[in-house]
LUMGUPA-433097 format. One record per residue: residue number from 1; residue in three letters; x, y, z of N, C-alpha, C, CB in turn. Coordinates in pm, whole numbers. Atoms other than C-alpha are relative to their C-alpha. Last residue first. Glycine has a CB too. Layout:
LUMGUPA-433097
> NUM  ALA  X  Y  Z  X  Y  Z  X  Y  Z  X  Y  Z
...
END
This chain:
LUMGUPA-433097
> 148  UNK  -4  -115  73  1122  -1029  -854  201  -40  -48  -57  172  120
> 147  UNK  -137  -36  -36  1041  -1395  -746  34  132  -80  104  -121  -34
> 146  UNK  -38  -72  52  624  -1465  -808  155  80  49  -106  56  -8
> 145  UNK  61  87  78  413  -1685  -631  128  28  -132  -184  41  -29
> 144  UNK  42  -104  78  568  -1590  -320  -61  -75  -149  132  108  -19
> 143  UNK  126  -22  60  574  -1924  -113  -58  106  -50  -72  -27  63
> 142  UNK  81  61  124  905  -2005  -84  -80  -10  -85  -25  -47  -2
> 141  UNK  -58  -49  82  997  -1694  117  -22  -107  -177  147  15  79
> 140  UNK  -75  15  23  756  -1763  421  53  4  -161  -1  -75  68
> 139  UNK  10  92  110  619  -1482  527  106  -109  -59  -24  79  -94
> 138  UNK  -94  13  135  668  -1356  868  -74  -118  -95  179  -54  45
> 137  UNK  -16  163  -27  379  -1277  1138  68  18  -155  -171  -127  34
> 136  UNK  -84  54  -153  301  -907  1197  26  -120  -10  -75  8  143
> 135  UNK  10  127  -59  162  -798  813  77  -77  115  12  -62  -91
> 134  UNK  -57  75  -29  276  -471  721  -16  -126  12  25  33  59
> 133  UNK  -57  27  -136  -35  -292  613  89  -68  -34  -74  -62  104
> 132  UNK  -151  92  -44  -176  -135  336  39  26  125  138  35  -86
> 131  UNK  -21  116  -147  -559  -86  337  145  -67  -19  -137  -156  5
> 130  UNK  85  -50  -148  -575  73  -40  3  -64  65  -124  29  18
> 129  UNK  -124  -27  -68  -367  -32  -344  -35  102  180  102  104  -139
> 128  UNK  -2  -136  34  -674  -28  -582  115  51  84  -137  74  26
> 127  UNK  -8  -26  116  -641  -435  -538  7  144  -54  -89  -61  -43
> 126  UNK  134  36  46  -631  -403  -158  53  22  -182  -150  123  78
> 125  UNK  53  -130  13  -309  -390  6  -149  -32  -71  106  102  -93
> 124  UNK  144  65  64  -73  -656  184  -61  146  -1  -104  -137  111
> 123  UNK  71  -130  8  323  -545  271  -152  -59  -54  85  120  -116
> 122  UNK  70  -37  100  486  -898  362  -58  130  12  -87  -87  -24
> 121  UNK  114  -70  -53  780  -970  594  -110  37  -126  57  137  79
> 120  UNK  20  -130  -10  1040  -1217  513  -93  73  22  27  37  -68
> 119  UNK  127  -58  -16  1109  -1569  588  80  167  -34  -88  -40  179
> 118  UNK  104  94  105  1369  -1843  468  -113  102  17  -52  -187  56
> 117  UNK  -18  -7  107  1660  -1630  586  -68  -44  -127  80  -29  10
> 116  UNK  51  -84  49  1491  -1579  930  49  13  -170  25  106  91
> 115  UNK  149  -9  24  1463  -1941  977  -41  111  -55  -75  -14  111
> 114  UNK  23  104  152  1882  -2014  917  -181  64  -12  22  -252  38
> 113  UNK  26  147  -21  1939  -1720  1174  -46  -48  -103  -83  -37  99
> 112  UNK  -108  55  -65  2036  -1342  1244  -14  -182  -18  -6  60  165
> 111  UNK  38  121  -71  1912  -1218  917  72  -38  135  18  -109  -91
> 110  UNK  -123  76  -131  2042  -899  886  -76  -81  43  67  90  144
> 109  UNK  -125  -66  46  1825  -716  563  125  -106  84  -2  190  53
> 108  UNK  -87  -73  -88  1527  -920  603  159  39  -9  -12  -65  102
> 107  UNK  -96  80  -63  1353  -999  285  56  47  122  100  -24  -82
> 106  UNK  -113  -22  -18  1052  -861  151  62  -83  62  14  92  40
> 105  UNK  -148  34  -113  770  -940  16  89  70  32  89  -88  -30
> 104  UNK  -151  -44  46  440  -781  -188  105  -47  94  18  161  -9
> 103  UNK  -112  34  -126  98  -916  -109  140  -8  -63  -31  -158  84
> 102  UNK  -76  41  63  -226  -767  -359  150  -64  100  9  112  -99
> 101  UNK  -133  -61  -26  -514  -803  -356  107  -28  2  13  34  73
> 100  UNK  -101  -11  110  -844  -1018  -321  111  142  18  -95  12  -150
> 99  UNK  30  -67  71  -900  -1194  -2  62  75  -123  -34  43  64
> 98  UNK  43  10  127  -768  -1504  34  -41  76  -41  -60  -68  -28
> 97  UNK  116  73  -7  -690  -1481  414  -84  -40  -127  -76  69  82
> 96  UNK  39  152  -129  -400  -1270  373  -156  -77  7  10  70  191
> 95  UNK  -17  -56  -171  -428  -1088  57  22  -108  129  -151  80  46
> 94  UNK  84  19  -139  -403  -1197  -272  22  70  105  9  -118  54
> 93  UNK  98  4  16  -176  -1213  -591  -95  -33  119  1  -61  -91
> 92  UNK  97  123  25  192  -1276  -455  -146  102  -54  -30  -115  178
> 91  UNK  108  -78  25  500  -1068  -535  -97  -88  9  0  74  -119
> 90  UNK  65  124  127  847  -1152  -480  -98  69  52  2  -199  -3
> 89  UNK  -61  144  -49  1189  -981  -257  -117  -86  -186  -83  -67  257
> 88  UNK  84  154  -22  1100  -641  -270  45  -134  -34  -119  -4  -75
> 87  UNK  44  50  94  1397  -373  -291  -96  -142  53  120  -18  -91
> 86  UNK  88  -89  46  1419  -154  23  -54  -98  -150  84  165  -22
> 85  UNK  -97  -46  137  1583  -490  241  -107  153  -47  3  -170  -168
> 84  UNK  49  65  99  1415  -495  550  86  53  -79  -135  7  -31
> 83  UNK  -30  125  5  1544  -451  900  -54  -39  -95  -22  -69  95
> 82  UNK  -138  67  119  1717  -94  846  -43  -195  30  249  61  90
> 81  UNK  -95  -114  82  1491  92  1132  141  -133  -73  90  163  160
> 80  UNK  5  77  163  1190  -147  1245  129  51  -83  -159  55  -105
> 79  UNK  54  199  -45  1237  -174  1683  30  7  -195  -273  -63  98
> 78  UNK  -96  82  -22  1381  207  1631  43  -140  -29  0  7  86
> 77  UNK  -129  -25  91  1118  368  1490  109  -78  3  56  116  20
> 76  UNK  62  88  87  846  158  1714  110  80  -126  -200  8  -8
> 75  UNK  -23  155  -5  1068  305  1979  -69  -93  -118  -59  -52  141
> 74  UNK  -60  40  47  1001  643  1835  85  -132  50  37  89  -28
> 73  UNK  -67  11  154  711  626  1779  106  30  25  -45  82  -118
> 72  UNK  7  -160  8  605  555  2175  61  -25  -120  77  111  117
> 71  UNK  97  -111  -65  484  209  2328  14  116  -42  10  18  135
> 70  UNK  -67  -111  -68  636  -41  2073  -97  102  77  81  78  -106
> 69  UNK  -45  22  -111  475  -418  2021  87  141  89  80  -121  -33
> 68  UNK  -123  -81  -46  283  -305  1767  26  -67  132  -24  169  16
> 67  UNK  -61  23  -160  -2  -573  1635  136  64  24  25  -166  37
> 66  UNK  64  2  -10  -135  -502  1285  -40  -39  182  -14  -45  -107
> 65  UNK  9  155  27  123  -309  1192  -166  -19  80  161  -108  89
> 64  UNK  12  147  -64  91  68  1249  -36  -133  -79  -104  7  102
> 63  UNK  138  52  21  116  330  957  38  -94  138  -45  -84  -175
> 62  UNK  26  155  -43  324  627  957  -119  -92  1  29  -10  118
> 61  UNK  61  91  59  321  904  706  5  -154  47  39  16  -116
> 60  UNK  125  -24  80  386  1205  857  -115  -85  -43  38  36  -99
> 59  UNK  100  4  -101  659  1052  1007  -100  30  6  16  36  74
> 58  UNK  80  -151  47  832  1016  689  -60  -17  139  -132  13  -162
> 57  UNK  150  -33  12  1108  772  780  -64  140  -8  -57  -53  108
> 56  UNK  36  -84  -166  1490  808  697  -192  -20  -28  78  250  11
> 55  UNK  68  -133  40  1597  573  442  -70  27  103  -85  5  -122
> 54  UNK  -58  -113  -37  1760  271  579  -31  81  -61  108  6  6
> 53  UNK  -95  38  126  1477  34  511  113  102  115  -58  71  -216
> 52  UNK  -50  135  18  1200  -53  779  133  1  -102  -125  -94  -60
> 51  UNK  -87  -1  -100  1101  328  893  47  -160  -24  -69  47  151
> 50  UNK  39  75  -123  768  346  751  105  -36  82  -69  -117  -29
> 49  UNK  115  -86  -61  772  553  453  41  -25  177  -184  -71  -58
> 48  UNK  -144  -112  -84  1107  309  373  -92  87  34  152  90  -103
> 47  UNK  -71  -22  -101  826  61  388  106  68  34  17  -72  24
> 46  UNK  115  54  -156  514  201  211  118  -13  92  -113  -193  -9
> 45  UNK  9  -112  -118  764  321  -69  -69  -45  113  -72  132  -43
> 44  UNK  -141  -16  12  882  -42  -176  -40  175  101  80  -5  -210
> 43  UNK  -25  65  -159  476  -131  -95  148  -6  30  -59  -167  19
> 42  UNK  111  -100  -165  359  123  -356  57  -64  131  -232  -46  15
> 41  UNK  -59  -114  -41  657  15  -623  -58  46  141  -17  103  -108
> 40  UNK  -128  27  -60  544  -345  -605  59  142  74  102  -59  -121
> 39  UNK  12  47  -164  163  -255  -619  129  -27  88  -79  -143  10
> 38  UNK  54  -126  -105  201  -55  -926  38  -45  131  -174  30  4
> 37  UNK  -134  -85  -27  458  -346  -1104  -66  122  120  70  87  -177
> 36  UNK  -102  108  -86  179  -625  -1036  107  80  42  67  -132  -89
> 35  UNK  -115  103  106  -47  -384  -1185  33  -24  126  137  59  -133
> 34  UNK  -95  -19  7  -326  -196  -961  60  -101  -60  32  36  91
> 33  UNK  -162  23  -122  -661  -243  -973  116  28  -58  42  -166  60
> 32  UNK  -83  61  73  -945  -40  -1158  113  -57  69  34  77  -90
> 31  UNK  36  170  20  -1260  -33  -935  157  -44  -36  -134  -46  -156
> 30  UNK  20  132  -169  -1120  276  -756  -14  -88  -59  -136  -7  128
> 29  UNK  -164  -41  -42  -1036  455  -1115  6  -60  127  44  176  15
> 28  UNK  -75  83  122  -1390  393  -1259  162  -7  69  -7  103  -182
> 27  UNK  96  159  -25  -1559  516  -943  91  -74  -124  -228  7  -45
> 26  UNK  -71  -10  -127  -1327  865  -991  -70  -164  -3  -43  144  136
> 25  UNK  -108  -12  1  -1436  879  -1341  65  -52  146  17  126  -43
> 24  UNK  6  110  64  -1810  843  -1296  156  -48  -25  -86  22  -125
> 23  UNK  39  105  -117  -1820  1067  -1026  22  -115  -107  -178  11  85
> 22  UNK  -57  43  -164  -1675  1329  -1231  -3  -128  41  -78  63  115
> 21  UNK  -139  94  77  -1848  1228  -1512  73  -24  16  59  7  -74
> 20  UNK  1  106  51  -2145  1321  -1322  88  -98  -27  -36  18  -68
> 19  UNK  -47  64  -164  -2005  1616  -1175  -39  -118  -6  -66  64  145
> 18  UNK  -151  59  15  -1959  1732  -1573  14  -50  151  134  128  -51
> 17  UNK  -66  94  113  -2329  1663  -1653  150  -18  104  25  94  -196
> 16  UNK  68  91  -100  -2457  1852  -1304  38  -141  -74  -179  33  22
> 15  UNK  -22  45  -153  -2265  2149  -1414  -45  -157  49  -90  107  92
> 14  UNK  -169  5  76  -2336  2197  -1802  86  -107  164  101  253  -29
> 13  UNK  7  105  53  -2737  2178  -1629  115  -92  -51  -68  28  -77
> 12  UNK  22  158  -160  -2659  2418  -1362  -16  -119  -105  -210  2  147
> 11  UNK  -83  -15  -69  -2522  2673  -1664  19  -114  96  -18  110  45
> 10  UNK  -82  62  103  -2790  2579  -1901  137  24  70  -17  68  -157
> 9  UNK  31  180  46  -3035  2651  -1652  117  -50  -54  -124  -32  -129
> 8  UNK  3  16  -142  -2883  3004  -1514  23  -165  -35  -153  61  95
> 7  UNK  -133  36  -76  -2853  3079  -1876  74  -36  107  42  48  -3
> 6  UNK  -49  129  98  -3209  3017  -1940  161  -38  -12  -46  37  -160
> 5  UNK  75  112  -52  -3299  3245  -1634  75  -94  -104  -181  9  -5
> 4  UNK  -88  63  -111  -3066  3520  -1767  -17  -82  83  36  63  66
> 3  UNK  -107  77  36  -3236  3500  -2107  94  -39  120  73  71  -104
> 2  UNK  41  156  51  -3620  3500  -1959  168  -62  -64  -155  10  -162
> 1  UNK  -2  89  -114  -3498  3843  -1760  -4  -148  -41  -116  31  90
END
């Protein structure tokens, strides 16, 4: 009986190490941020995900802006379908309001006008590439920090 007790121990003990390292792993892997290139690719899928490129949306995987102006998905399909380029435009360091992260561009595919050719839409995410959104108010195109 005293060995299948001590193997009980040494069993929960093997256990409680590797959920440790677990946890220690996974926490290490949130802190770590994303490259300049990670964050580009994530916010290239984010918007054909999302119905802004011509590639068919995932619906699965929609996200609302931060202000929709559509009442049913698929008017909010409609309202975004083919008005961004799929390749990003430029790449800034930050988030809106200074927080940290990361803000990826785009361009609009069919500008109709001199203003929209100077603006494009931004994807913003958190340094681990978490909390992406669209951003509802255009970026303007000068001010990426960074031209891809």
């Amino acid at each position: 009986m005293p060995k299948l007790t001590n193997q009980m121990c040494l069993k929960a003990f093997v256990a409680a190490i590797l959920l440790t390292l677990l946890s220690v792993v996974r926490s290490h892997a949130q802190k770590r941020g994303l490259s300049e290139a990670e964050a580009v690719k994530l916010a290239e899928r984010f918007i054909a995900q999302n119905g802004y490129t011509d590639l068919p949306p995932e619906k699965d995987k929609l996200a609302n802006e931060s202000y929709e102006l559509a009442e049913s998905v698929e008017e909010m399909l409609k309202m975004r379908r083919d008005t961004l380029e799929r390749k990003a435009y430029g790449v800034s360091s930050g988030r809106k309001g200074g927080s940290p992260g990361w803000t990826v561009v785009f361009r609009y595919k069919h500008p109709s006008d001199q203003q929209m050719r100077r603006n494009g839409r931004a994807v913003t995410m958190n340094l681990d590439g978490s909390k992406m959104l669209v951003e509802h108010v255009d970026f303007i195109l000068k001010k990426v920090d960074k031209r891809l």
